[in-house]
C-alpha positions, 0 to 999 in steps of 0.5 A: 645226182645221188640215189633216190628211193620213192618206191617205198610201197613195194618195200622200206628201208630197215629202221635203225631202232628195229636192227638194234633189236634184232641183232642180238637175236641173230649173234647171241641169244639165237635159242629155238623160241620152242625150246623154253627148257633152257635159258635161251629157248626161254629169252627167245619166247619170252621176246616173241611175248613181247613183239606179239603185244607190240603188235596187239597194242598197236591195233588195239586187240588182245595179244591172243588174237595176234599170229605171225606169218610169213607176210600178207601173201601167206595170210592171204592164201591162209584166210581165203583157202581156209574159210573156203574149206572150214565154211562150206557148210553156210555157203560157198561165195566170197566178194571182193574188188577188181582193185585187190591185191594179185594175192586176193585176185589169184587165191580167188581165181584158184578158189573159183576152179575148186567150186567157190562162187567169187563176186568182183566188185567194180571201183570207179573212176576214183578207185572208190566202191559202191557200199549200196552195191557191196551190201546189196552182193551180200546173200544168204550163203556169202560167207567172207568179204575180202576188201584192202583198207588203202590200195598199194598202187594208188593209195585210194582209202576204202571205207573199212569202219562203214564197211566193217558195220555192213558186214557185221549187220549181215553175219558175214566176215570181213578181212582186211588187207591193211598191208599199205595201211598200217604205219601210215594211218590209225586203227584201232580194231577196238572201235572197227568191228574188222574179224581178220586183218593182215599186214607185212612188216616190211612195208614199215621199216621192218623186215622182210618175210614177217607180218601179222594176221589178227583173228578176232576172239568172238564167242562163236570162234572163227574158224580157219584151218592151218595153211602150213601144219607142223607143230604148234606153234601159233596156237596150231595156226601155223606150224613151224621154228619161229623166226625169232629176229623177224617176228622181234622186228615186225613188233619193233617196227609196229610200236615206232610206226607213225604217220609223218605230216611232212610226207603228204606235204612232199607228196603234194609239192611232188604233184603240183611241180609235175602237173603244173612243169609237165603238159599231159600229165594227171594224177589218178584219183585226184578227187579221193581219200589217198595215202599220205606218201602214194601218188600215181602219176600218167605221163601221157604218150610216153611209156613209164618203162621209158622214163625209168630206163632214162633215170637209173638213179630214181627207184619208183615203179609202174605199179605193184611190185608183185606184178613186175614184169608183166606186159599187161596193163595195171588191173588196178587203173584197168578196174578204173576205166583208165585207158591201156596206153594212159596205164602204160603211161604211168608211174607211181611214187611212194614216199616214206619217212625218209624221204628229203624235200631235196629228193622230191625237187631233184626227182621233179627236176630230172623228170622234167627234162626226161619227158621233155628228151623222150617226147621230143623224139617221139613220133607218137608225141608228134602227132599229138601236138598235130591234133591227129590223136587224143 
């Protein structure tokens, strides 16, 4: 059985077309994109020009609202950090989700020890929020809304237009990590009243340690502080050398990003096989908008480290990659009243435009006769089909 890749929401695979424009940037025109008093400082700024309006189109926004990072976990760290520091006047309380990203989670843990007032908001059972309660945890010195467009362990779909039009009822921002967003479903920040919005590139076939904040251009500016000072560069957002190759893959990867119909058709076939071949086998968040490519999949009564050990050759995951190697279950199926053992039981699977029908059978194939293996030998199994536990 050859090599199959379905953890795509942790990173993907470089797109041809995005190396080709990279390369040339990395062997000839290699000029610091700072340097324009020579010929090749000036092709590296002028191709920077060119990525931040690849981007900016995209999204819909003006080239002036776009800023390149290292990545989400940087722009995270940046808006959290800086909106705390930059707002302390108006007030001093953010609100986001169990459900967030560890990025958001920890910046906001650290931000609650330097006095900010943090409000977690509950999901539930379908990963969904409560827009009655977001509003209603809205007070008069709530100065930012930190809630993810699509959740990167279960796909779930928050509501970003209704929950934009909250925050811009009630004067207060909203940042938007579209990280697993982007590239799989349409914004167009000229019809979303979002304020602040990032991603990272190498969620769409792009490289990584690249990815894009958007700032919006309001006639009250918002104010966020540089997280990383040096020089100029970003408009004095972020200081230091561009990385020209990235940031020219990043804009690259944004302008052929689209959605593929025939992923959610592999996804689907991947979850009636499994759940239809497999007894004690669900979905979770069955009954919600998901992510095309995104399934998150419990196998009860056995553990999802088990199976990945069986079958080497399949990548997937047991949740974010960022959390890998932690010995606690999922915080986002915990936020979801799942059960420790059903999120010990779990495995999730994300497709991506390179995904082969052929991939999906052979995966539902060889999960079939693991689980099968694995709960033959398995005491816990046993005393399920006895009817002595759950």
């Amino acid at each position: 059985m050859s090599w199959i890749y379905l953890d795509n929401n942790a990173t993907t695979k470089i797109d041809p077309a995005v190396l080709e424009d990279m390369l040339p940037f990395l062997q000839e025109s290699y000029g610091n994109a700072s340097s324009v008093q020579h010929r090749m400082g000036r092709e590296a700024n002028e191709a920077i020009a060119l990525a931040r309006h690849q981007v900016a189109f995209k999204l819909g926004c003006k080239d002036n609202e776009i800023f390149f990072t290292s990545g989400a976990t940087e722009a995270v760290n940046t808006v959290l950090r800086g909106i705390a520091d930059a707002y302390q006047r108006k007030g001093k309380h953010i609100i986001t989700c169990l459900s967030e990203h560890k990025a958001v989670l920890t910046t906001c843990a650290l931000l609650e020890k330097r006095g900010m007032e943090v409000t977690y908001l509950p999901v539930n059972q379908q990963g969904q929020l409560d827009l009655q309660l977001l509003e209603d945890s809205i007070r008069d010195d709530t100065v930012l809304v930190s809630i993810m467009a699509a959740n990167n362990e279960t796909g779930v779909i928050h509501p970003i237009k209704e929950i934009a039009d909250i925050c811009q009822r009630r004067d207060v921002l909203y940042f938007c990590d579209a990280t697993q967003y982007i590239g799989k479903k349409e914004l167009n920040l000229a019809n979303i009243p979002i304020d602040i919005l990032t991603f990272s590139a190498h969620k769409i076939h792009g490289p990584k340690g690249v990815g894009a904040l958007f700032i919006r251009r309001k006639s009250k500016p918002i104010q966020i502080p540089a997280l990383i000072s040096g020089g100029k560069q970003e408009q004095g957002l972020r200081g230091g050398t561009y990385n020209v190759p990235n940031i020219i893959g990043c804009g690259k990867a944004m302008e052929i990003s689209k959605n593929h119909a025939y992923i959610k058709v592999y996804r689907d076939l991947l979850e009636e096989q499994l759940t239809s071949r497999i007894p004690q086998c669900f979905v979770h968040a069955p009954a919600t908008s998901r992510l095309d490519n995104t399934s998150f999949i419990a196998f009860r009564h056995i553990k999802s480290a088990e199976l990945m050990t069986s079958m080497p050759q399949i990548a997937l995951s047991s949740g974010s990659a960022c959390a890998s190697g932690l010995l606690d279950p999922s915080h986002v199926l915990k936020s979801m009243q799942v059960s420790d053992e059903d999120s010990f039981s779990s495995l999730r699977f994300s497709l991506s435009k390179y995904t082969e029908r052929e991939e999906i059978l052979q995966t539902v194939e060889e999960l079939v006769a693991t689980v099968e293996q694995v709960r033959s030998l398995s005491p816990i199994w046993k005393l399920f089909q006895d009817g002595l536990i759950d």
